[in-house]
ZADO-1210 file (C-alpha; in nm, 4 decimals, padded with zeros to 6 digits):
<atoms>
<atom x="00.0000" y="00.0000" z="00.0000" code="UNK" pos="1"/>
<atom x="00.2831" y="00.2426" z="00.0730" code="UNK" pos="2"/>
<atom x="00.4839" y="00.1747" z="-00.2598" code="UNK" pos="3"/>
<atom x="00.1877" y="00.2042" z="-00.4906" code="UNK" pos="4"/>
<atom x="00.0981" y="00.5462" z="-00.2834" code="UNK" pos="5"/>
<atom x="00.4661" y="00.6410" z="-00.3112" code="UNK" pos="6"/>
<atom x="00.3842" y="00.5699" z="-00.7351" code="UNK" pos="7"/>
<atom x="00.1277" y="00.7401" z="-00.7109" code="UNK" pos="8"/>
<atom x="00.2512" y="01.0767" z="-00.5418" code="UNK" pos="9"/>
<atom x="00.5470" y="01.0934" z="-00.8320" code="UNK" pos="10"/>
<atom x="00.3083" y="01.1111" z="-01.1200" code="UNK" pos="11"/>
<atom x="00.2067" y="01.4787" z="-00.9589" code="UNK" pos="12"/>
<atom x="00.3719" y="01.7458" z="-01.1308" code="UNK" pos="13"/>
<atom x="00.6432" y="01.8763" z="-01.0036" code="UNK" pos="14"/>
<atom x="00.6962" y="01.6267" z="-00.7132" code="UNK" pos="15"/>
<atom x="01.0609" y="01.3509" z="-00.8003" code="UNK" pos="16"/>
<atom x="01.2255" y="01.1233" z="-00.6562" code="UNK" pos="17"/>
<atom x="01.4522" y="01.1956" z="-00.4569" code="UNK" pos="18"/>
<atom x="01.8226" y="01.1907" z="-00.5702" code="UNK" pos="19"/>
<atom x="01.9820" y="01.1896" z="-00.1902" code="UNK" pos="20"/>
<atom x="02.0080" y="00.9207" z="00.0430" code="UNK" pos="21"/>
<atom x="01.8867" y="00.9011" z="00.3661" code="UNK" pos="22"/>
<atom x="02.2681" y="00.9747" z="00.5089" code="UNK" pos="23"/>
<atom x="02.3526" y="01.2524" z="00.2220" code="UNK" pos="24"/>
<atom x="01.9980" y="01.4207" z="00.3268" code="UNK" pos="25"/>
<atom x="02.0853" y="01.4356" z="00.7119" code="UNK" pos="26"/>
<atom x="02.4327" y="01.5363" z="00.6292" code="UNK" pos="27"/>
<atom x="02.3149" y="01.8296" z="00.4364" code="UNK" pos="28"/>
<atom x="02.0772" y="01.8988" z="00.6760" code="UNK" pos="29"/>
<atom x="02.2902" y="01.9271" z="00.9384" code="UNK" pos="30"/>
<atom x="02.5648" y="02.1393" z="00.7024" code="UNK" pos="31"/>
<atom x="02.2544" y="02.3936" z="00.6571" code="UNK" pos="32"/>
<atom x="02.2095" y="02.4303" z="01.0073" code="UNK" pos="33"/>
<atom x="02.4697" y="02.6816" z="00.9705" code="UNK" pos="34"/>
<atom x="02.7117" y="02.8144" z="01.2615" code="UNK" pos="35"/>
<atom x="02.4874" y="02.6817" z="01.5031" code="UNK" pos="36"/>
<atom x="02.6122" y="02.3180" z="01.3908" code="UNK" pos="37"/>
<atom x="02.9117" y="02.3854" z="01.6599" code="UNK" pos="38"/>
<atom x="02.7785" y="02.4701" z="01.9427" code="UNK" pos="39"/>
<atom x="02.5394" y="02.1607" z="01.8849" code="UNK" pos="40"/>
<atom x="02.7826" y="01.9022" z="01.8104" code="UNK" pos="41"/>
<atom x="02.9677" y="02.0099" z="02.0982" code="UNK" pos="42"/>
<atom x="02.6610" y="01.9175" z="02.3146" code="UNK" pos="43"/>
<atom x="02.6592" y="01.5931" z="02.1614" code="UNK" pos="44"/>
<atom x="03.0159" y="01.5143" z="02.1875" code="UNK" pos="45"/>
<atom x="03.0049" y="01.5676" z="02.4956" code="UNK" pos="46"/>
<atom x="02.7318" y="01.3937" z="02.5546" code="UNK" pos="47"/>
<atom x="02.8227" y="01.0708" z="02.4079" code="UNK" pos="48"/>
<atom x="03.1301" y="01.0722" z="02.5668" code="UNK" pos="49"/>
<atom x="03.0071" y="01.0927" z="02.9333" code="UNK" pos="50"/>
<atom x="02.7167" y="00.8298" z="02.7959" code="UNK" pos="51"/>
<atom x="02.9932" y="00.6158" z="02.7182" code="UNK" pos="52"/>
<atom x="03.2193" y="00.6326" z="02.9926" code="UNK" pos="53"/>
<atom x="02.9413" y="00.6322" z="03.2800" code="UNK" pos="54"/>
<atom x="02.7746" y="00.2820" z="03.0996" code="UNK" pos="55"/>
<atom x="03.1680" y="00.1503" z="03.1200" code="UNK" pos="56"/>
<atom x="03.1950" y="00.2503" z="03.4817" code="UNK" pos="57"/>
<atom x="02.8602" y="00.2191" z="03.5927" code="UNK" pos="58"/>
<atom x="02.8927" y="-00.1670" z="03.4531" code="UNK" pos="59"/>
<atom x="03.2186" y="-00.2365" z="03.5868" code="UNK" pos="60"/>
<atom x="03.1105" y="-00.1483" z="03.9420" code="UNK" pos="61"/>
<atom x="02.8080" y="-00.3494" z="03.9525" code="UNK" pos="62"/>
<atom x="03.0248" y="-00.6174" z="03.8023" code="UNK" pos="63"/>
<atom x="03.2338" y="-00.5954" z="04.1396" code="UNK" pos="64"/>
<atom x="02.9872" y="-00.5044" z="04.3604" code="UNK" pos="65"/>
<atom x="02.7768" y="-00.8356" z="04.3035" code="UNK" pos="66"/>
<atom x="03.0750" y="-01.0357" z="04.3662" code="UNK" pos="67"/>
<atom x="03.1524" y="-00.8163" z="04.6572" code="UNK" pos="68"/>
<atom x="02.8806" y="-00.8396" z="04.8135" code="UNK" pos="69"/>
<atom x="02.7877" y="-01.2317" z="04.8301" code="UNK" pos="70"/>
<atom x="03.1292" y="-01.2863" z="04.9850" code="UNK" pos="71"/>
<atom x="03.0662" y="-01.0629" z="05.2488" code="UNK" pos="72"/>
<atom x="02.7451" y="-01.2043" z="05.3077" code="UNK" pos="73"/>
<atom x="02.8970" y="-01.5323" z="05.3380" code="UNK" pos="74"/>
<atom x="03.1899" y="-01.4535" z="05.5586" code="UNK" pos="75"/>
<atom x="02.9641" y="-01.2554" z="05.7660" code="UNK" pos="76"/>
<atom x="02.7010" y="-01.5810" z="05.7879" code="UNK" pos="77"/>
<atom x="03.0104" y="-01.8066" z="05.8923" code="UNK" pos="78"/>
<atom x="03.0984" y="-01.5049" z="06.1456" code="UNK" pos="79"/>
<atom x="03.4083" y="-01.4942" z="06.0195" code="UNK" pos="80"/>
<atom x="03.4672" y="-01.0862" z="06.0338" code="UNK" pos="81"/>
<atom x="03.8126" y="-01.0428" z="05.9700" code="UNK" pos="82"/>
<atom x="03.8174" y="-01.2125" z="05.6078" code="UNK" pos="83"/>
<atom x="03.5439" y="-00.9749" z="05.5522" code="UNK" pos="84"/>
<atom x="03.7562" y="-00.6927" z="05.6606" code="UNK" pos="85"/>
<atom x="04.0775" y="-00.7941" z="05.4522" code="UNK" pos="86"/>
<atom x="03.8837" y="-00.8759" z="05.1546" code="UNK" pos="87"/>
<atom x="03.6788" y="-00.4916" z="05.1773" code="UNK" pos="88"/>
<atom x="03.9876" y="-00.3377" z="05.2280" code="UNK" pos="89"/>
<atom x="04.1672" y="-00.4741" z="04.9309" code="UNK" pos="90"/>
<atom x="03.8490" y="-00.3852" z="04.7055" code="UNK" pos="91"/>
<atom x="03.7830" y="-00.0754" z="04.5279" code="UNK" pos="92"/>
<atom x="03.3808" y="-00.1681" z="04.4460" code="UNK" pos="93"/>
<atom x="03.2083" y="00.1272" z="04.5978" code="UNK" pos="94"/>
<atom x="03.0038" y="-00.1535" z="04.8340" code="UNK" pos="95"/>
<atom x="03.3398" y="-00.2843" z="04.9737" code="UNK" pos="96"/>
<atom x="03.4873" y="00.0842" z="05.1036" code="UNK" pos="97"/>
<atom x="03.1021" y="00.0933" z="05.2636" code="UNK" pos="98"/>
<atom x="03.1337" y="-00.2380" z="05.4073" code="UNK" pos="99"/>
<atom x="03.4869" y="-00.1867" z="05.5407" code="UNK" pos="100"/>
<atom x="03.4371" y="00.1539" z="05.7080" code="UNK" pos="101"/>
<atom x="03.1519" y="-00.0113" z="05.9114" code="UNK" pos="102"/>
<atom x="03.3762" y="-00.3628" z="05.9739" code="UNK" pos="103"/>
<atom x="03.6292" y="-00.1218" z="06.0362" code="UNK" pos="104"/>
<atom x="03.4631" y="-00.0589" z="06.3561" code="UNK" pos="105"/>
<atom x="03.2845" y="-00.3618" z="06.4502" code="UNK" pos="106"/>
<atom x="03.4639" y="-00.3378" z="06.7942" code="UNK" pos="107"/>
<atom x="03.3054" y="-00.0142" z="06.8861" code="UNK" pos="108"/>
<atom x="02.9210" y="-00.1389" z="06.8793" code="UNK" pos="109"/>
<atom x="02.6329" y="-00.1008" z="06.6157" code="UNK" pos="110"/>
<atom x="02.5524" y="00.2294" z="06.6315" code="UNK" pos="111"/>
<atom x="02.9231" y="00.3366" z="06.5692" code="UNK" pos="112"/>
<atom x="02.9302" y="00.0662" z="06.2537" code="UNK" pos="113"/>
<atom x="02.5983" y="00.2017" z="06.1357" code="UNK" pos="114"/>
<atom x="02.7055" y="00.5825" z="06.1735" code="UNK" pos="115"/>
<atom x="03.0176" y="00.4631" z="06.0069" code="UNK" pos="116"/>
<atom x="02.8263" y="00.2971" z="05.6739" code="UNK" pos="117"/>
<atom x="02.5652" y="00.6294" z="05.6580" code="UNK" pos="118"/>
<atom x="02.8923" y="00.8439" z="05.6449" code="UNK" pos="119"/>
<atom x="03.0803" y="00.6682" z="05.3789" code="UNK" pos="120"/>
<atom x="02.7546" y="00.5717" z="05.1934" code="UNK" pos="121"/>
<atom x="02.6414" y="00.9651" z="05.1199" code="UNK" pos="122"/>
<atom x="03.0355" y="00.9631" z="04.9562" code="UNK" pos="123"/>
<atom x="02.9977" y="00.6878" z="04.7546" code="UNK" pos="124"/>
<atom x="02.6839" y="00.7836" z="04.6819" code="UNK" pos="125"/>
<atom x="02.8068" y="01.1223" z="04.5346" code="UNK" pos="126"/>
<atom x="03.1031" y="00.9347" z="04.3102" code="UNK" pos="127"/>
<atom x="02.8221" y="00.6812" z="04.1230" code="UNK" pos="128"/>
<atom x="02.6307" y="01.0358" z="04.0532" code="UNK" pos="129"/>
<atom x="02.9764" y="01.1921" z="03.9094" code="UNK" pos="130"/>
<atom x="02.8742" y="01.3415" z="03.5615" code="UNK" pos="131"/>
<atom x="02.5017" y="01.3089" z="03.5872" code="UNK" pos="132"/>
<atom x="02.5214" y="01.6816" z="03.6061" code="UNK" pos="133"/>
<atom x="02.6943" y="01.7103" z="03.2675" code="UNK" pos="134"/>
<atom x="02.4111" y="01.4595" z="03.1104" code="UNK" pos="135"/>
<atom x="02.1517" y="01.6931" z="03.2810" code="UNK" pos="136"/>
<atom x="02.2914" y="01.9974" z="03.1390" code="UNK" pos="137"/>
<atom x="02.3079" y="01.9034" z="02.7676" code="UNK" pos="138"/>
<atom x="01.9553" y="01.7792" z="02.8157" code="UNK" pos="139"/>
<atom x="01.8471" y="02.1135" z="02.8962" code="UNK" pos="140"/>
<atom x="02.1098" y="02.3258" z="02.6727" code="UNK" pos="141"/>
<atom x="02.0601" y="02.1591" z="02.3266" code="UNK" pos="142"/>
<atom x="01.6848" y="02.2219" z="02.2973" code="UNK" pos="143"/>
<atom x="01.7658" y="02.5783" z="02.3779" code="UNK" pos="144"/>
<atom x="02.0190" y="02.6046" z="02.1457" code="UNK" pos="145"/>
<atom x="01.7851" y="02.4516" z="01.9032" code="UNK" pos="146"/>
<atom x="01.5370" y="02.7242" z="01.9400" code="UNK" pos="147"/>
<atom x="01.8308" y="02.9611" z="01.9705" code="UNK" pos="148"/>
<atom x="01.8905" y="02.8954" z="01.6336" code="UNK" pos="149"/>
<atom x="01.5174" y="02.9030" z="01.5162" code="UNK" pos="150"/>
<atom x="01.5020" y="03.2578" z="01.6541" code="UNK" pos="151"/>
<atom x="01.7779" y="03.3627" z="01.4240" code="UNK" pos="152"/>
<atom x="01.6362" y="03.1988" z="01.1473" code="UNK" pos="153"/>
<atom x="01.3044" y="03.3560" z="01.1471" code="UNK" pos="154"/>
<atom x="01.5302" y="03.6522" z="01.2175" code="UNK" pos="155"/>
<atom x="01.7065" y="03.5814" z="00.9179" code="UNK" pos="156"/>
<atom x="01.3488" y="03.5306" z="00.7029" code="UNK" pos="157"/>
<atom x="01.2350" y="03.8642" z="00.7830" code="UNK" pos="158"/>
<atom x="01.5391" y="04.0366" z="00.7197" code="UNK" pos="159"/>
<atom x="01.4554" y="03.8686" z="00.3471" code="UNK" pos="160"/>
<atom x="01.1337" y="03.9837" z="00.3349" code="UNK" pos="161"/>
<atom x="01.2111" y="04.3338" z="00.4423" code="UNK" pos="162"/>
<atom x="01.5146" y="04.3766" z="00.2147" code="UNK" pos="163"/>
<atom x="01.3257" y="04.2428" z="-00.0830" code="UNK" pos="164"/>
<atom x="01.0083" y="04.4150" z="00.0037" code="UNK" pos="165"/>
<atom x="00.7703" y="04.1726" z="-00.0979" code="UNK" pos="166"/>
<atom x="00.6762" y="03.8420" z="00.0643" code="UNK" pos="167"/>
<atom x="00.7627" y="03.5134" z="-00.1934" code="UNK" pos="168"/>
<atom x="00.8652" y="03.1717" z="-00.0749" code="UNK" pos="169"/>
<atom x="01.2611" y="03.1413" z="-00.2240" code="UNK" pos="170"/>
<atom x="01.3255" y="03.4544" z="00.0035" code="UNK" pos="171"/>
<atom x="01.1855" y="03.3066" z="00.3549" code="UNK" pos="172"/>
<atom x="01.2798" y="02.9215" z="00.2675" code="UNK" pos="173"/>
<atom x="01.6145" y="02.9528" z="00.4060" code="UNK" pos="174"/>
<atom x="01.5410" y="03.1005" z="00.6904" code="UNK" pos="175"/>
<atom x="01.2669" y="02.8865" z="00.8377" code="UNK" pos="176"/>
<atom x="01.4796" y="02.6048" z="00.7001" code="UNK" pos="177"/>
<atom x="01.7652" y="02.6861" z="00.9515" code="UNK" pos="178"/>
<atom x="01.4649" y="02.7629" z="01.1471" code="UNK" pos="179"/>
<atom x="01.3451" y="02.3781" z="01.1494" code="UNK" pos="180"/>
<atom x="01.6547" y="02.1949" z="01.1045" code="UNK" pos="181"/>
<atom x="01.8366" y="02.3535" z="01.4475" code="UNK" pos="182"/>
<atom x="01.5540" y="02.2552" z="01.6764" code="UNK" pos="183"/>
<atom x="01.5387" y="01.9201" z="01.5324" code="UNK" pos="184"/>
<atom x="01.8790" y="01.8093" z="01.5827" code="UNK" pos="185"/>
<atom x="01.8879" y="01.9858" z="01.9352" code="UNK" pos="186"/>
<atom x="01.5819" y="01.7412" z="02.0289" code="UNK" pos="187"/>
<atom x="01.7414" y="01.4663" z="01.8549" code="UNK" pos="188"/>
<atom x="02.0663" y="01.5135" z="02.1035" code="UNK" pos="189"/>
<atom x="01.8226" y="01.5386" z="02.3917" code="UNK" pos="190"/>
<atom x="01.6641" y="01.3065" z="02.3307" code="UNK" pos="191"/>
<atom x="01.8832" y="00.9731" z="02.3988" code="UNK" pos="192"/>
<atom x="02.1415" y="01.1592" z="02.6535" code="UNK" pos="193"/>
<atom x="01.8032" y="01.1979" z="02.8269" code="UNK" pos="194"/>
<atom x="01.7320" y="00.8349" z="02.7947" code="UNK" pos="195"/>
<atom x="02.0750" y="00.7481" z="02.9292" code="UNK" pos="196"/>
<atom x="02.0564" y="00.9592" z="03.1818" code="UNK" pos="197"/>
<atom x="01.7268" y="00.8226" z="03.3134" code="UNK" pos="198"/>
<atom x="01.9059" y="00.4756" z="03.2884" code="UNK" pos="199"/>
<atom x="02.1760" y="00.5852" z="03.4724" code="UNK" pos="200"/>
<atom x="01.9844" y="00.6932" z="03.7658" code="UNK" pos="201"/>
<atom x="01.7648" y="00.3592" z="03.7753" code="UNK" pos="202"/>
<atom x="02.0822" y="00.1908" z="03.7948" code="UNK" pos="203"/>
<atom x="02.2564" y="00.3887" z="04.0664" code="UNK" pos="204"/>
<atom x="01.9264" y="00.2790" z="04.2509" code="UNK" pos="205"/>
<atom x="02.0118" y="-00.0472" z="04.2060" code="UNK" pos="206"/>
<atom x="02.3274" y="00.0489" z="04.3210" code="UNK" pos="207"/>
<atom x="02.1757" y="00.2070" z="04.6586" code="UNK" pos="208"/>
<atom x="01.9381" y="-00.0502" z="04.7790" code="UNK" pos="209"/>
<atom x="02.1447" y="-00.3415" z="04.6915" code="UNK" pos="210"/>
<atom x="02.4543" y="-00.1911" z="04.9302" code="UNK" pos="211"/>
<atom x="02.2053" y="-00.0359" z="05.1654" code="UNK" pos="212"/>
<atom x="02.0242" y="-00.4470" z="05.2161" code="UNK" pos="213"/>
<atom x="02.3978" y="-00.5702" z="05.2522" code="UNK" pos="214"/>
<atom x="02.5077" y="-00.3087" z="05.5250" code="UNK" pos="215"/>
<atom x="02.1824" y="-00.4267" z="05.7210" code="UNK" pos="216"/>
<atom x="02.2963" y="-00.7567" z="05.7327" code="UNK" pos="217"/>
<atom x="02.6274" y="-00.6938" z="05.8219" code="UNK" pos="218"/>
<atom x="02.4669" y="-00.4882" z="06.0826" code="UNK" pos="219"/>
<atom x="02.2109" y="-00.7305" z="06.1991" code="UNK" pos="220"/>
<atom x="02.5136" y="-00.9975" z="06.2093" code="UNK" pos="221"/>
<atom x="02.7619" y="-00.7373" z="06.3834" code="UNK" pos="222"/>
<atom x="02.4650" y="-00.7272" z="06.6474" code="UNK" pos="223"/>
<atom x="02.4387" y="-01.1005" z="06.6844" code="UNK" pos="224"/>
<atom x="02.8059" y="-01.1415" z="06.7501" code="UNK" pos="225"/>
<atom x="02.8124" y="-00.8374" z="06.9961" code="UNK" pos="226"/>
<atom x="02.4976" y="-00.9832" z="07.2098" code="UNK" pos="227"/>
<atom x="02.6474" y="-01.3245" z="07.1876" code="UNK" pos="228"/>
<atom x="03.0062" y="-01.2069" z="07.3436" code="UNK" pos="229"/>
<atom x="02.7965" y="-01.0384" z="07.5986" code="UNK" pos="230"/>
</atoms>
């Protein structure tokens, strides 16, 4: 139904084929965007670079963190605390520097183990949101420099019509085209660092509650050994 509609619509006058691919047509789009192409691609360099990097780390750390975490568990079932300890200490998994500041301390009572995990928790809590910020702000900047650049191109359309003094489509066309073409691209670099970035969060979630149900137990196990020396 689509190809014989497609047939149909280049048997009107005036309307051919077109003699661009898909890839030539967005890369001459994107050439008629103008000056504001820069400031643009900047945004989404930048973008896909911290998009990249965070999924790497992001990925590695829950990597370690699993593993991290179900041999502390373990140790900590068998009571066996100091193997815990060594083995936190020698990790760099964001979970294991929680673990160990709290095991750290398991001599000086639960509360002191508990203030202990809060403490370094709210740090490694602010190193898994490293660069979130960045994501957030080329969300917001590259649909304003989008529009940024329509303004200028319906600036640039009236100027045509003004120094022409009559109104006729080849005068305005380039203008609204820039018009068009910069807010599209800005959405269409907000668009997936915003999707990444929404990722990113659900998986420093993860992050949280998995640590956060693994301090509890070392807690809760912590408590059980102090009660049963006493």
């Amino acid at each position: 139904m689509g190809v014989q509609l497609y047939a149909l619509l280049l048997q009107i006058p005036g309307l051919e084929a077109p003699e661009l691919s898909f890839g030539e047509q967005i890369s001459r789009n994107w050439i008629d965007t103008g000056w504001m192409r820069w400031p643009l691609a900047l945004c989404g360099l930048i973008g896909l670079v911290v998009c990249v990097a965070k999924f790497y780390s992001l990925n590695s750390k829950a990597t370690k963190t699993r593993k991290i975490l179900k041999t502390v568990d373990e140790f900590l079932a068998q009571r066996r605390v100091k193997e815990a300890l060594d083995l936190t200490r020698e990790s760099d998994a964001p979970a294991a520097r929680i673990l160990f500041a709290g095991l750290e301390r398991h001599d000086e009572g639960t509360e002191r183990v508990a203030k202990a995990i809060e403490n370094q928790g709210l740090i490694e809590m602010s190193k898994l949101e490293r660069g979130l910020i960045v994501l957030a702000t080329v969300i917001n900047v590259a649909p304003l420099l989008g529009f940024l650049g329509t303004v200028f191109g319906m600036i640039l359309a009236f100027q045509a019509i003004e120094a022409a003094g009559e109104v006729e489509a080849a005068l305005v066309a380039g203008g609204i085209k820039v018009a068009l073409l910069t807010t599209a691209f800005g959405l269409l670099i907000a668009i997936p660092v915003s999707v990444m970035h929404n990722y990113f969060i659900s998986k420093i979630d993860t992050f949280v509650i998995e640590m956060e149900e693994s301090a509890q137990k070392m807690v809760d196990t912590l408590h059980s050994i102090e009660m049963g020396r006493g």
